[in-house]
N, C-alpha and C positions, 0 to 999 in steps of 0.2 A: 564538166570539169571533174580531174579525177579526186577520188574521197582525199588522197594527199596534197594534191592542189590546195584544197580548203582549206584542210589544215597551217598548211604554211602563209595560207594567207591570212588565216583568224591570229596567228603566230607576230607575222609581219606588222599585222595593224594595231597588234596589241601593243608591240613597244615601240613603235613608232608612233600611236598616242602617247603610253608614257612620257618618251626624250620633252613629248611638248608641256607636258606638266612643271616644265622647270626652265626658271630663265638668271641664268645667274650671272651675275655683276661682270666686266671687262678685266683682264687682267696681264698683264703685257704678254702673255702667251698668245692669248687668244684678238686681243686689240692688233698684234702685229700682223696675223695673217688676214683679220678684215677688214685693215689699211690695203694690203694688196689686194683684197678681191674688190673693195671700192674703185681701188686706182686703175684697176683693169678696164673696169666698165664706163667709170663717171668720164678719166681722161685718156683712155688705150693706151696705157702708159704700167711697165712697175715701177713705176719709182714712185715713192711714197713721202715724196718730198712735202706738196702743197698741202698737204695732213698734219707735217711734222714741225715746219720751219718756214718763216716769211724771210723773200731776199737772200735764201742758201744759208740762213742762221738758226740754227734750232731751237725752239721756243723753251722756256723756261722748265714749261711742264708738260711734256709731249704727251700725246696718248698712250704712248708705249715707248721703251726702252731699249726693246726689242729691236735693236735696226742696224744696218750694216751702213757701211759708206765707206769706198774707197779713199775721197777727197775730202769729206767734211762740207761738200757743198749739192753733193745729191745724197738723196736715202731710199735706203730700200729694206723691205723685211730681211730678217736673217732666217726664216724659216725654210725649211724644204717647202716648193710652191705650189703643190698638188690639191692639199686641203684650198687652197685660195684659187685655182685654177677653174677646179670642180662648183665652186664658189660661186664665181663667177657667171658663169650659166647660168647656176640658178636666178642670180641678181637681175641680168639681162631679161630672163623670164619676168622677174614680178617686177620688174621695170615697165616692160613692154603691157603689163596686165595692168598696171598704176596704184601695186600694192607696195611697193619701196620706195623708203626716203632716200634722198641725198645726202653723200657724209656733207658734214662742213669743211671748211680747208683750216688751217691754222691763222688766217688773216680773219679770222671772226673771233675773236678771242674769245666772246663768251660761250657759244657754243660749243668751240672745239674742248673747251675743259672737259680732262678726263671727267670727272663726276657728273659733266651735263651727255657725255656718249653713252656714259653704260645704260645699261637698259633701254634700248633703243627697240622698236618693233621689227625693224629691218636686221638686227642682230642676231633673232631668235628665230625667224623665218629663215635663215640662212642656217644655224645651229642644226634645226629642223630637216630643213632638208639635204646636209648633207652630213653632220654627224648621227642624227637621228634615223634618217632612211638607210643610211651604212649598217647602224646597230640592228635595222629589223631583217634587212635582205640576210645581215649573217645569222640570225636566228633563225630564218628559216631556210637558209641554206644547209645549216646544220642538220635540219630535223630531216630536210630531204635526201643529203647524201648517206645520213644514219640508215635512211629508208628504203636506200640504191644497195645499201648494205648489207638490207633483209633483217633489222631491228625495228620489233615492235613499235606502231603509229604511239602507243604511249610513254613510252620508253622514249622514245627519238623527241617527239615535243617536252617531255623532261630537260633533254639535252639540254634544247635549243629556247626555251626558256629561263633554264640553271643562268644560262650563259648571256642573257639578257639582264635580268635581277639580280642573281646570286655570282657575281665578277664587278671588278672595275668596269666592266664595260658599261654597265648601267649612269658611271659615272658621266663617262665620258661620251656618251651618246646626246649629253644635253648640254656638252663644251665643244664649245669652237677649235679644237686641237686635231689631229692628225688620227692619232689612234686608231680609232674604229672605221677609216674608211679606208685605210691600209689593212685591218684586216680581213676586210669584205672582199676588197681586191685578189688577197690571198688566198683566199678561201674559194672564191670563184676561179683563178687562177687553178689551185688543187681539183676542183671538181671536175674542169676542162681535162684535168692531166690524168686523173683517177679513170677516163672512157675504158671501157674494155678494147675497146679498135676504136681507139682512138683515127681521125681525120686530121690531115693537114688545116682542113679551116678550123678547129675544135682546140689544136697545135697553136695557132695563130693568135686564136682569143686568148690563152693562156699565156702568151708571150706575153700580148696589150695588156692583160690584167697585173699579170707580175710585174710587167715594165711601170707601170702607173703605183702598184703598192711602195715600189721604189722612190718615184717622183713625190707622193706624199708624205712617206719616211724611207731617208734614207737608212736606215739599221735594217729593211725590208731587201735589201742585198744580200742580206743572209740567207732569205728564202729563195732568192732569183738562184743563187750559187747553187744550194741545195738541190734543188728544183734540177738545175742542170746536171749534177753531178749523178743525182739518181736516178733521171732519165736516159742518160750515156749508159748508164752503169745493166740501169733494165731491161732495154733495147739490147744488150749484150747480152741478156741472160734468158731472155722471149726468143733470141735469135732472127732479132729484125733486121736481119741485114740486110744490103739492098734498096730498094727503090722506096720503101715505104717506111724505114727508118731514115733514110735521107731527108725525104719531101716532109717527114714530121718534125726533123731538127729545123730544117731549113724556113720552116713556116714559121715556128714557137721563136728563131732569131728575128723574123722579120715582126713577127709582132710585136715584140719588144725594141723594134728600132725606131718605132712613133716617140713613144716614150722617153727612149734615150735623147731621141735630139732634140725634144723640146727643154730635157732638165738642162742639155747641154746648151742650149739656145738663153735658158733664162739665165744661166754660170755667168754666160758669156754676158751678158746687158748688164750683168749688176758686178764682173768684179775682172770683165776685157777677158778672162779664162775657161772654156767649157768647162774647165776640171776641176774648177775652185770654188767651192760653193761658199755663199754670204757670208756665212761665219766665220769666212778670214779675216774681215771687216769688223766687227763688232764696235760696238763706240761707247758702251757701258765698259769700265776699267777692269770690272771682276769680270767678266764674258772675256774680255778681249783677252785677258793676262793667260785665258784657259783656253782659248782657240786660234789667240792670233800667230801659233806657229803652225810649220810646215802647210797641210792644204784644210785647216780648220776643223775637221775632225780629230780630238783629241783622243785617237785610240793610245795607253800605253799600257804597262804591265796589270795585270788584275788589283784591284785597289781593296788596301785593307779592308775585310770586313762583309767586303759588297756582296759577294755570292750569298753568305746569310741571313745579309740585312734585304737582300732582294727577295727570298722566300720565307725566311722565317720569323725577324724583326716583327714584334706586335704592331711599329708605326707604320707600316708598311707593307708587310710578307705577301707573299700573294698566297701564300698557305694560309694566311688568316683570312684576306678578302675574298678568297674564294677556295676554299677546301676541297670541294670539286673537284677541284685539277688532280688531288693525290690519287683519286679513281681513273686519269690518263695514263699512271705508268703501267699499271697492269693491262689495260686495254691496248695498249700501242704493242705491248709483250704479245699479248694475245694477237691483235691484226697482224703483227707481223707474216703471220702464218698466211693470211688466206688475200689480204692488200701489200705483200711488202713492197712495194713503192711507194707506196700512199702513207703508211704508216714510218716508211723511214726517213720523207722527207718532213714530217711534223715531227718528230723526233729531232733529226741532224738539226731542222731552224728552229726549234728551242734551244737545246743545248748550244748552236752556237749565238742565238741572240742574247742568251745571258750572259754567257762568258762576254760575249762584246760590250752588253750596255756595264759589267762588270769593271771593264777596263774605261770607263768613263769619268770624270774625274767628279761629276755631279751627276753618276749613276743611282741617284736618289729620287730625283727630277725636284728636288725644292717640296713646288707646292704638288700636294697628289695625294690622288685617293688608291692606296694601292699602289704596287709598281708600274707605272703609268706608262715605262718605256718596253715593257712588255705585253701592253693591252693585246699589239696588232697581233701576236702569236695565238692569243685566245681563242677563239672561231675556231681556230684548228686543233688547239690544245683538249675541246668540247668534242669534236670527234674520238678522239681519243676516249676521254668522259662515258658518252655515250655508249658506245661499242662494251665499256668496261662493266658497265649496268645491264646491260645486255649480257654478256655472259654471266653476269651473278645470277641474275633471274633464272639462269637454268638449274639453278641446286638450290635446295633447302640452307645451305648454310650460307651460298652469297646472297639470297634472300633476305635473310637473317643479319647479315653482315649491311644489306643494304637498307635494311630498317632502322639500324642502330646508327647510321651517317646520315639519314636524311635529315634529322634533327638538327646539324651541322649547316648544309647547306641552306637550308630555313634560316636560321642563323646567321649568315654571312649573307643574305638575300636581305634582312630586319639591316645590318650594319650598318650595309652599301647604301641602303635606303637613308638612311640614318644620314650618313655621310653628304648626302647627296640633296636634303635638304638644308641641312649646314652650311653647307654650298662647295660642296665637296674639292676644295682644294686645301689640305690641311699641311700647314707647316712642318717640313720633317723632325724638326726637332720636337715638336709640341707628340705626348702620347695622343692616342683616340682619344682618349676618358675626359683628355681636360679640352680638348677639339669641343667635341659634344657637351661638355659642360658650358663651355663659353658660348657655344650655339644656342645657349639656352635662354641666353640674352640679348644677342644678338644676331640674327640669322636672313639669310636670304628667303624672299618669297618664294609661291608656289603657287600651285592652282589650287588647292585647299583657298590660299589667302584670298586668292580673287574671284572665287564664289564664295567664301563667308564674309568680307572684309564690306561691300555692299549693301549688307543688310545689317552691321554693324556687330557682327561676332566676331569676336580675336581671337586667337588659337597660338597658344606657346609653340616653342620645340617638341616639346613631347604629342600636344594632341592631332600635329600635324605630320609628324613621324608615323604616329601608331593609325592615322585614315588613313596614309599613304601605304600604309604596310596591309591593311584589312580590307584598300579598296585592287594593289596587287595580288595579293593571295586572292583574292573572290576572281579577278581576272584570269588568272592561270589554272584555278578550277574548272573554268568555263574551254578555257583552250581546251582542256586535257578530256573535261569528259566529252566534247566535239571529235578528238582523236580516239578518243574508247569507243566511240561509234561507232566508226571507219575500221574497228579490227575485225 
C-alpha cells in the first residue's frame, strides 16, 4: 500500500469512528427518510403508510410530519429518496446478518410512539453507515485529490481533517439527513472529472456519481449543470474534438441516466408525475402553503436577508461554523491557473447553490447546525481550502498569515463539537450561546455517557464537550504525524 493509501485510510477511520460517537434523537427530518428506508426493505414498498396510519387514517401523533400524500389515503416521505435508497442496502445488509430491528407499524400504538422510536439501534447503524461512511470517504477523498495535486501529505490531511471536525459536516455525519452523502457523491463525481485523460468509463462513473448526488439532494443540480457546462466549455478549449470528446460526453450522459430514472421512477409512484417530486404533497399546513405550488420546489426571487444570514449570521454563517472556507477563495483564484476546470466547477456550484438555497423561502433550514443546505458543497469547498494553504506555505508571510488563522479553525472545530454534542440541531431563531446554555441542562448522549454512565460517573455539558474535544485533537495529531512520515 502506498504511504497515501494509509494516510486516507487512518483519515477515513478516524471520522468514521467519530460519526459513531453520537446518537441523537429522531426528528421529522431524519424520522421521514428512515420511514422510507424501513419501507423499502420490511414491505418493497415507498409508501410509508403502515408506519404512519391505521385503515388510510393518520394517527394522532405520527413519527414524523414529514410526508407527502397525493389522497390523504397513502403516505410517503417528502424527501429526495437517495439518502433512503442508499439506506436501504445497508438495512437489507444487517438484516441479512441479524443485526437490525423491525420498525413497528402504527397499528402497535405503543411502540410506534415517537418517543419509544428515537434511539433505536437500527437508527444509528444506518446513520453510521451512510452519513458517517459519506463524511470519511470525503475526507479522504479530499486529502488524496489535494495529493493528485502535488500538496504536501501534511498540508492535504489538514484539509481533509479541517473538513471533517472543523465544518458542519462533522454535524451531520451523525444525522440521518442527505448532506454529506451528496457531497461525497460530488466530490467523487469531480475527482472522476479532474483525470488528466480522462476515459469514457472514468466519464461514466462521474455521470452515476453526479446523477445520484442529485437523487439524494436535489439543489446538487447545481453541480450536475455546472459540471456540464464546464466540461463542454473544456473540451472546447483542450481541443477534444472528435471521437474522444464525443465518447466522454456520451458516457458521463449515460451514467447519469441510472440515476435519472429511478428519481423519475420514485416522482412517479408517489405523486403519478416523473417530474413532480413529494413536496407537491406535503400534508403539514406550513410545508404545504410553501411548496404546494407549481412543481414543489419553491425557487423565487433571492429572500431578504438570506445571502448574509447564509454566510455571515452568528446563528448560522458558515463563516463562523467553519472559517476555513475564507482560505477557498484565494485558492480556487490560485487553481484556476494550473486546474481550471476543476477549480471552476467548485466555484460556479457554490456560487450558484447559494444563490439557489438563497431563493428558498426556509433558506435557513429551521433546525441546523450551520447552513446545513450548503453541507453538500463542502468536500469540494476543502479543495479549494487546501490548495489555498498550500500556497501560503510557500512564503514567510502566508506562513505567518497561516499561523495566525489556525487558531480560528481550532475554534470552529471546539464549536461544531460543541454543537454536536448539544445535539446539533439548533433552532434558527435561538443564538449559539443560549443553544449551548440550554444544552447544559439538558442534552443528548454520547459515547463519553456510555462508557462513564456504567461505572456511575455523570458528566455535564461541559466535561463531555472538552473529552470530546481533547480526545479529537489527540486523534488528528495522530493522523497528521502518520502523514509527516510519508513526506
Amino acid at each position: 500500500m502506498t504511504p497515501d493509501g494509509r494516510t486516507a485510510i487512518w483519515i477515513g477511520a478516524f471520522v468514521l469512528l467519530w460519526s459513531a460517537f453520537f446518537h441523537h434523537t429522531r426528528d421529522w427530518n431524519t424520522a421521514s427518510r428512515l420511514l422510507l428506508t424501513y419501507a423499502i426493505v420490511q414491505n418493497g414498498s415507498v409508501e410509508v403508510t403502515p408506519f404512519v396510519a391505521v385503515d388510510g387514517r393518520l394517527v394522532e401523533n405520527p413519527p414524523t410530519r414529514d410526508l407527502a400524500s397525493p389522497d390523504r389515503l397513502r403516505y410517503f416521505s417528502d424527501k429526495a429518496p437517495g439518502q433512503s435508497f442508499i439506506g436501504a442496502a445497508f438495512l437489507a445488509a444487517f438484516r441479512a446478518i441479524g443485526i437490525a430491528e423491525l420498525h413497528p407499524t402504527a397499528s402497535d400504538r405503543v411502540a410506534s410512539r415517537p418517543d419509544r422510536l428515537s434511539l433505536r439501534r437500527t437508527d444509528w447503524l444506518l446513520t453510521i453507515a451512510t452519513s458517517g461512511l459519506a463524511a470519511a470517504l470525503s475526507s479522504s477523498f479530499v486529502f488524496l485529490m489535494l495529493r493528485r495535486l502535488g500538496v504536501g501529505p501534511p498540508i492535504a490531511a489538514c484539509a481533509g481533517l479541517a473538513l471533517a471536525f472543523a465544518s458542519p459536516m462533522q454535524a451531520y455525519s451523525s444525522l440521518y439527513y442527505g448532506h454529506t452523502l451528496a457531497g461525497m457523491f460530488a466530490i467523487a463525481s469531480l475527482g472522476l472529472f479532474d483525470s488528466e485523460r480522462p476515459r469514457p468509463t472514468a466519464a461514466m462513473l462521474a455521470g452515476l456519481f453526479a446523477g445520484f448526488a442529485v437523487v439524494v439532494e436535489y439543489t446538487m443540480a447545481t453541480f450536475v449543470a455546472t459540471l456540464l457546462v464546464v466540461g463542454a466549455a473544456s473540451g472546447l478549449a483542450r481541443g477534444q474534438r472528435g471521437d474522444r470528446r464525443r465518447w466522454n460526453a456520451l458516457a458521463f450522459l449515460l451514467g447519469g441516466l441510472g440515476p435519472a430514472i429511478l428519481l423519475g421512477w420514485y416522482h412517479w409512484r408517489v405523486t403519478g408525475d416523473p417530474f413532480t417530486p413529494a413536496y407537491r404533497y406535503e400534508i403539514q399546513p406550513d410545508f404545504a402553503a410553501v411548496h404546494a405550488k407549481g412543481g414543489g420546489i419553491p425557487l423565487s426571487s433571492i429572500q431578504p436577508g438570506a445571502l448574509y444570514g447564509l454566510l455571515f449570521d452568528p446563528k448560522i454563517g458558515l463563516f463562523w461554523f467553519a472559517p476555513a472556507v475564507i482560505c477557498a477563495v484565494p485558492g480556487l483564484l490560485s487553481l484556476l491557473r494550473s486546474r481550471t476546470a476543476s477549480a471552476a466547477v467548485i466555484a460556479g456550484t457554490s456560487m450558484l447553490l447559494l444563490v439557489a438555497v438563497a431563493c428558498f423561502p426556509n433558506w435557513n433550514g429551521g433546525l441546523a447546525t450551520g447552513p446545513r443546505f450548503l453541507v453538500p458543497i463542502l468536500p469540494l469547498l476543502f479543495l479549494g481550502v487546501g490548495w489555498g494553504w498550500h500556497v501560503a506555505s510557500r512564503s514567510i508571510a502566508g506562513r505567518t498569515a497561516f499561523g495566525l488563522f489556525a487558531p480560528l479553525v481550532l475554534a470552529s472545530g471546539l464549536l461544531v463539537t460543541s454543537m454536536n454534542v448539544a445535539g446539533a440541531r439548533k433552532p434558527f431563531a435561538d443564538s449559539t450561546a443560549d443553544f449551548l446554555r440550554a444544552a447544559s441542562s439538558e442534552r443528548e448522549r454520547n459515547v463519553v455517557d456510555w462508557v462513564l454512565n456504567p461505572i456511575d460517573v455523570r458528566t455535564g455539558f461541559s466535561e463531555s464537550a472538552a473529552t470530546l474535544a481533547v480526545f479529537g485533537l489527540f486523534g488528528c495529531v495522530v493522523v497528521l504525524r502518520s502523514a509527516r512520515q510519508d513526506v
